[in-house]
N, CA, C and O of each residue as an XYZ file, in Angstrom:
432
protein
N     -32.996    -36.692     -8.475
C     -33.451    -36.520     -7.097
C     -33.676    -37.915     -6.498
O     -34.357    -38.691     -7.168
N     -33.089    -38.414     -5.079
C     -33.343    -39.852     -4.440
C     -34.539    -39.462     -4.441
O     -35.033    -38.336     -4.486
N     -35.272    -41.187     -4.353
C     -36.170    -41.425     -4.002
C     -36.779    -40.579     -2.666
O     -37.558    -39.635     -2.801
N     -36.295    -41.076     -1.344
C     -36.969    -40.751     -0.409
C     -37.258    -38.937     -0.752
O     -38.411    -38.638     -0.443
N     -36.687    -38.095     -1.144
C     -37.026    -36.942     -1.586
C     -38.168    -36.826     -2.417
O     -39.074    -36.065     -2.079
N     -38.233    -37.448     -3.401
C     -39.209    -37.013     -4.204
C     -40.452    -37.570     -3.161
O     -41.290    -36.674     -3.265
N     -40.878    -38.362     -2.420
C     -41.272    -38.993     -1.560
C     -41.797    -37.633     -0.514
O     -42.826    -36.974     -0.367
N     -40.899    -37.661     -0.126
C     -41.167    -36.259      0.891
C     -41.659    -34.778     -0.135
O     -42.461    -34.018      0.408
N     -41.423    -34.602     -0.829
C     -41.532    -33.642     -2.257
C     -43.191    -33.575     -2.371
O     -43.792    -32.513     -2.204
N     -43.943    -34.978     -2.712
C     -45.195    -35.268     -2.904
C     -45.738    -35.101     -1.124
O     -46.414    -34.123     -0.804
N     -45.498    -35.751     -0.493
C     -46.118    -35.561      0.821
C     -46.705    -34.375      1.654
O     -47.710    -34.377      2.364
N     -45.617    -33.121      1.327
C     -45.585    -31.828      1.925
C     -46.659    -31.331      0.787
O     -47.731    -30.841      1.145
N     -46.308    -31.485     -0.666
C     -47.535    -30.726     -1.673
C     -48.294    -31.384     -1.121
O     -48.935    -30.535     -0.503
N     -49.066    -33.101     -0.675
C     -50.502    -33.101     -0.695
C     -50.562    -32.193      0.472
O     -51.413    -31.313      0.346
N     -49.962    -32.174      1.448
C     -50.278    -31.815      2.980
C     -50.529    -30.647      2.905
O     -51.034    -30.256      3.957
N     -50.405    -29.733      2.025
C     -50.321    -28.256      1.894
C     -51.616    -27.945      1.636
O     -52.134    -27.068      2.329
N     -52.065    -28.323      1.033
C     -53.617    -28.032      0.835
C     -54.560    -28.454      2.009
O     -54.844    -29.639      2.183
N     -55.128    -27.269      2.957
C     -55.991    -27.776      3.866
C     -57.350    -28.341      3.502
O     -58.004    -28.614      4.508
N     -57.915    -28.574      2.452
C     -59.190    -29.001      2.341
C     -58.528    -30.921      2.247
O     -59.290    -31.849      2.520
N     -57.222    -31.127      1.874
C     -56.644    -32.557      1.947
C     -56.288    -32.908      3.592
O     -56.322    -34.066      4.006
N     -56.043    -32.083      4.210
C     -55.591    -32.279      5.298
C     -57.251    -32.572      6.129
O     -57.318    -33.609      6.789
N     -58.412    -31.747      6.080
C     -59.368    -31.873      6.357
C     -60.336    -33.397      6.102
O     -61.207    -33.942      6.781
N     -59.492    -33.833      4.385
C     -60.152    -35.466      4.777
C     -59.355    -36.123      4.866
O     -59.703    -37.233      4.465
N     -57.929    -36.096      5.338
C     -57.040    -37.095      6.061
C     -57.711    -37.223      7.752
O     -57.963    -38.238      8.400
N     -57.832    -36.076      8.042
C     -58.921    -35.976      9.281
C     -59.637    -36.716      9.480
O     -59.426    -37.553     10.359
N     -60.974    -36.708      8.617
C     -62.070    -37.405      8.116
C     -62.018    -39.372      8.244
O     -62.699    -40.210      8.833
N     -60.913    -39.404      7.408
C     -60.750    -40.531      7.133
C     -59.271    -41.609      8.362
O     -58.937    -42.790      8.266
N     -58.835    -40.657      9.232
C     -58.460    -41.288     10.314
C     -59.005    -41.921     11.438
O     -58.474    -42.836     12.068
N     -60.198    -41.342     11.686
C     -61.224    -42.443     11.970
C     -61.850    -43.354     11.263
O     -62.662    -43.942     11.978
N     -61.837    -43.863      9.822
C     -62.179    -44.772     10.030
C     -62.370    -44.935      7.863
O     -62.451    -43.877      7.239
N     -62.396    -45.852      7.331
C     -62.376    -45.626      5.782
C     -64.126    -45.076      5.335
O     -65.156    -45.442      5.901
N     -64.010    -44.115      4.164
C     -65.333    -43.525      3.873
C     -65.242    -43.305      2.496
O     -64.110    -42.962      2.154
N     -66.145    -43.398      1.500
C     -66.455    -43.152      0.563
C     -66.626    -41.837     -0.218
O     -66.778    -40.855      0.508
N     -66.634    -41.623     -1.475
C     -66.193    -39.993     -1.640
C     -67.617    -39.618     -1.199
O     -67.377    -38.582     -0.578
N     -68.949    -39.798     -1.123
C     -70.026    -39.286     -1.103
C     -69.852    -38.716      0.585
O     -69.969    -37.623      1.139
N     -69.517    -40.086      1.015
C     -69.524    -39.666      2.414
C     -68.679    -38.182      2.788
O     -69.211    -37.182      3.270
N     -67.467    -38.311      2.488
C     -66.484    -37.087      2.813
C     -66.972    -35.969      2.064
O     -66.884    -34.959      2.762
N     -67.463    -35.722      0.898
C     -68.412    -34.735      0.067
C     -69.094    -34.466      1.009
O     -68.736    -33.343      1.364
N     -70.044    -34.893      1.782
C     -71.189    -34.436      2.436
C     -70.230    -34.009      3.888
O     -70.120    -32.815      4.165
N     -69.753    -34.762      4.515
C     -69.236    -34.250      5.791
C     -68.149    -32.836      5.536
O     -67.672    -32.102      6.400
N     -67.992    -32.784      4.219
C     -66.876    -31.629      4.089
C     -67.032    -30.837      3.304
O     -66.177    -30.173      2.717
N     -68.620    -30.809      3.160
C     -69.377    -29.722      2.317
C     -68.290    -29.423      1.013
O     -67.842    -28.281      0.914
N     -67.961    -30.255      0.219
C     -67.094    -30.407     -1.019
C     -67.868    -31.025     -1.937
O     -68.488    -31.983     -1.476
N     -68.090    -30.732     -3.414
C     -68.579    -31.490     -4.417
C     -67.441    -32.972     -4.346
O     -66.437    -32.997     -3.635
N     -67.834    -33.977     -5.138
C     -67.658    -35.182     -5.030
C     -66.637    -35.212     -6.205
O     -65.827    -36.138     -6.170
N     -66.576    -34.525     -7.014
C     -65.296    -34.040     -7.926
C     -64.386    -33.384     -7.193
O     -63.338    -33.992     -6.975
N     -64.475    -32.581     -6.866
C     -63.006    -31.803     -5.715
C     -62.618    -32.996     -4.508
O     -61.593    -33.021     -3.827
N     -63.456    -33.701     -4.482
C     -63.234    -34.422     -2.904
C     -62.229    -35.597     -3.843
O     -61.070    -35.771     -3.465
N     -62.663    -36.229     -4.845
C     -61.886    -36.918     -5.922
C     -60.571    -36.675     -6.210
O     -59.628    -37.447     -6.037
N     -60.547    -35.302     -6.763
C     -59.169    -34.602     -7.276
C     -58.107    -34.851     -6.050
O     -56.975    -35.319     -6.171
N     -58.882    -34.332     -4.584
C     -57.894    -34.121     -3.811
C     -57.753    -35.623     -3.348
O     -56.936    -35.661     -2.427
N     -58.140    -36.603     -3.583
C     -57.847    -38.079     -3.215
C     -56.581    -38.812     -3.650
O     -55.655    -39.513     -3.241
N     -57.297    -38.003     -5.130
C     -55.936    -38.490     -6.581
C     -54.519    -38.292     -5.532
O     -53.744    -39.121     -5.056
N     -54.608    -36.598     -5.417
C     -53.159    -36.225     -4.858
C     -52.868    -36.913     -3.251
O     -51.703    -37.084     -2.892
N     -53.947    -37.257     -2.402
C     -53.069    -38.132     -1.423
C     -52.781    -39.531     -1.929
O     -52.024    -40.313     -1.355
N     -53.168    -39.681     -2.584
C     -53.228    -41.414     -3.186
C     -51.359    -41.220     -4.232
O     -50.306    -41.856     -4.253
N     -51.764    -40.302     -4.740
C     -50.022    -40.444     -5.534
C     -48.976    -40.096     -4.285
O     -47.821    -40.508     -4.392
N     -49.306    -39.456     -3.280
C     -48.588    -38.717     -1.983
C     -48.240    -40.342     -1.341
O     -47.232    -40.499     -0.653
N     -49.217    -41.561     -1.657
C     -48.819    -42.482     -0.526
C     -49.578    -42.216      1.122
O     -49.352    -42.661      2.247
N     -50.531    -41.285      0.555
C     -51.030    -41.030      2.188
C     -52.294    -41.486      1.894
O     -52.968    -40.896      2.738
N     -53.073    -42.176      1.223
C     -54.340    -42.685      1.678
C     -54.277    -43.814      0.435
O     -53.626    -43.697     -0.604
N     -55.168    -44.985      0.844
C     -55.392    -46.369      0.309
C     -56.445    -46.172      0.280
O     -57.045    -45.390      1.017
N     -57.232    -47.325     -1.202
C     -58.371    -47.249     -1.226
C     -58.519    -48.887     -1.486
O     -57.675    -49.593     -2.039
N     -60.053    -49.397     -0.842
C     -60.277    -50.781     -1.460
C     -62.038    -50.027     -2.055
O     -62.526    -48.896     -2.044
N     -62.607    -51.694     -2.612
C     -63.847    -51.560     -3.235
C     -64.738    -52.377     -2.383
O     -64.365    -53.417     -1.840
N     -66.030    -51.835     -2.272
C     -67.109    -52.318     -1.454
C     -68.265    -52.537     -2.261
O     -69.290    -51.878     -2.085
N     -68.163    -53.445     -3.159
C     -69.696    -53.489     -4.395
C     -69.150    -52.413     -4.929
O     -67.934    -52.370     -5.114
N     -70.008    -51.333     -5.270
C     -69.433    -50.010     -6.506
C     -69.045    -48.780     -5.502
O     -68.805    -47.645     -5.914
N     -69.029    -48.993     -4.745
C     -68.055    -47.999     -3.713
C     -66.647    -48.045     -3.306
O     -66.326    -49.018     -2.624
N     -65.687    -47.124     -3.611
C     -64.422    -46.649     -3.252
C     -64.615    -46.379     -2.170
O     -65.556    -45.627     -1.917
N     -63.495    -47.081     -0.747
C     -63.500    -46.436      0.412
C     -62.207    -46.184      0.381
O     -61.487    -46.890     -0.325
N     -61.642    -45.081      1.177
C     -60.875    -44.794      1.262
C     -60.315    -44.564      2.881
O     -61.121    -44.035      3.647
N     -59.012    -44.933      3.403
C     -58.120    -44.962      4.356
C     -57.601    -44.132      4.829
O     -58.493    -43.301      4.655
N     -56.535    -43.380      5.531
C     -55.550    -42.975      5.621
C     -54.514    -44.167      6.101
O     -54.704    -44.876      7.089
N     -53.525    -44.241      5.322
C     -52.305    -45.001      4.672
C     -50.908    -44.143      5.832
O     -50.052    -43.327      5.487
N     -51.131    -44.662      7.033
C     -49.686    -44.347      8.148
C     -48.642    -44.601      7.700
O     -47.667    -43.924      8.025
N     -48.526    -45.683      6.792
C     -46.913    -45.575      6.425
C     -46.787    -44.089      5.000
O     -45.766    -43.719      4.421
N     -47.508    -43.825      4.916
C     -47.710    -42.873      3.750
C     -46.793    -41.441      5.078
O     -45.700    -40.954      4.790
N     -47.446    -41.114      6.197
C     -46.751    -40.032      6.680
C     -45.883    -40.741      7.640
O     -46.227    -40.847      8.818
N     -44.930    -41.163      7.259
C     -43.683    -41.718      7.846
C     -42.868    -41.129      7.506
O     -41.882    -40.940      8.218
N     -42.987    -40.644      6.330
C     -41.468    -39.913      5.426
C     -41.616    -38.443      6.130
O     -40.617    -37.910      6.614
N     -42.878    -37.814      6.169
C     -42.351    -36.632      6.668
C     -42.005    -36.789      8.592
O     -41.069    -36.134      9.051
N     -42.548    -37.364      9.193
C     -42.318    -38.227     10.436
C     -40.655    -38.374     10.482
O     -39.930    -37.737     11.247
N     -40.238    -39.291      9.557
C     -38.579    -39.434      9.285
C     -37.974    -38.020      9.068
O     -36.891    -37.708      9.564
N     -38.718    -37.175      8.304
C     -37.759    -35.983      7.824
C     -37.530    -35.091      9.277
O     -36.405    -34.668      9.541
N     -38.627    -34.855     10.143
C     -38.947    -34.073     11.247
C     -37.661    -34.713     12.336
O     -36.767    -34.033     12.840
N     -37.826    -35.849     12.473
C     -37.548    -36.472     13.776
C     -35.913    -36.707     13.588
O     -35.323    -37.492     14.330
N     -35.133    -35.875     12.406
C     -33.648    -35.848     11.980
C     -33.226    -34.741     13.124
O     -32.191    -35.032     13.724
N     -33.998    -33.276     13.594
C     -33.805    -32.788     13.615
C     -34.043    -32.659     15.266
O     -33.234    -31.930     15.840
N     -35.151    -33.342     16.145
C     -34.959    -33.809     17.075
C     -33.683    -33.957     18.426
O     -33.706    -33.489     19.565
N     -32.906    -34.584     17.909
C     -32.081    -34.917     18.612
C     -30.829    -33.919     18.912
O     -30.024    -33.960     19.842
N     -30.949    -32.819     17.592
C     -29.517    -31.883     17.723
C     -30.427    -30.771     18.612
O     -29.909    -30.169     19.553
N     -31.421    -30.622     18.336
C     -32.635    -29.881     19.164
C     -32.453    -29.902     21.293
O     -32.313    -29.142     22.252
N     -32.596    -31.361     20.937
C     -32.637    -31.500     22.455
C     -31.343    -31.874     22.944
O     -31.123    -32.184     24.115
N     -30.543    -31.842     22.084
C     -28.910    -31.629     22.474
C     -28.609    -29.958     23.166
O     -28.159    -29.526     24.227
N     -28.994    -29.532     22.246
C     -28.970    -27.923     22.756
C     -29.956    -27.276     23.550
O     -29.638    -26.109     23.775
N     -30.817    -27.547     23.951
C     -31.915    -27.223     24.958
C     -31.412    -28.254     26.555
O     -32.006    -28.099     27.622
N     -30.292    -29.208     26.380
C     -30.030    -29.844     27.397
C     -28.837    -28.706     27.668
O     -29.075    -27.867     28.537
N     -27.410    -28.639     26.873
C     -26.476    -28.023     26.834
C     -27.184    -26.322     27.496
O     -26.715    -25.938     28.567
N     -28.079    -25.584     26.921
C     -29.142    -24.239     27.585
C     -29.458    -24.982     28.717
O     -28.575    -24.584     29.477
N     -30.121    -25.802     29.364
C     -30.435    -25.849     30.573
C     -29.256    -26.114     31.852
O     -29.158    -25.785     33.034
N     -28.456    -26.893     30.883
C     -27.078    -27.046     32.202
C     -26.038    -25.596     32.426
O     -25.337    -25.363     33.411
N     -26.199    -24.730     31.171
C     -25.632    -23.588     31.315
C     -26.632    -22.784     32.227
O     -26.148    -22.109     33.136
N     -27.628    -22.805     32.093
C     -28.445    -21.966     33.274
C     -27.863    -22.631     34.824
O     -27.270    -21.850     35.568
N     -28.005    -23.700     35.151
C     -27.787    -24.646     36.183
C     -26.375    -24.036     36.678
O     -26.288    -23.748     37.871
N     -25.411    -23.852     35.946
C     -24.230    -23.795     36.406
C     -24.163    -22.532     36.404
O     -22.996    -22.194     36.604
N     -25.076    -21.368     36.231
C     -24.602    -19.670     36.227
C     -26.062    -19.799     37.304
O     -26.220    -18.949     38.180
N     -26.550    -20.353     37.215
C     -27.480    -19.840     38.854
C     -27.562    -20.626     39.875
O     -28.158    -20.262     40.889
């Protein structure tokens, strides 16, 4: 399997899980610590962990260290790949919604 697939492969599994999508949320405003996102997302600090692991292997969130605190990011180039996968499809889209609107144009 290419790269950029397996890439997109991991991205859609982390994204699939809404309690991950809930601290990509979280953490797009601004980097937070697992205690922090535990408490704002009424999640034990082990589940809030687990689901970090999987955006962190996904490429969708970065972490640095603050003294003995992990903060954590959301990582934009991390949802680029599905961004890239979406925006293939774009253009044949609004090819045919132009081609539907000029056929209306020319029958009314």
């Amino acid at each position: 399997m290419a790269q950029s697939a397996l890439k997109l492969d991991e991205a859609f599994h982390a994204l699939s899980d809404p309690n991950r999508r809930a601290i990509l949320t979280v953490i797009r405003g601004g980097r937070r610590a697992v205690g922090e996102l535990a408490g704002q997302l009424e999640m034990s600090q082990q589940n809030v962990s687990h689901h970090l692991k999987v955006l962190d292997r996904a490429g969708l969130v970065t972490s640095t260290r603050e003294g003995t605190r992990h903060l954590y990011a959301l990582r934009v180039e991390g949802l680029a790949v599905g961004k890239a996968f979406f925006d293939e499809f774009w253009p044949e889209r609004l090819t045919m919604l132009k081609h539907a609107a000029e056929s209306q144009e020319d029958h009314g």
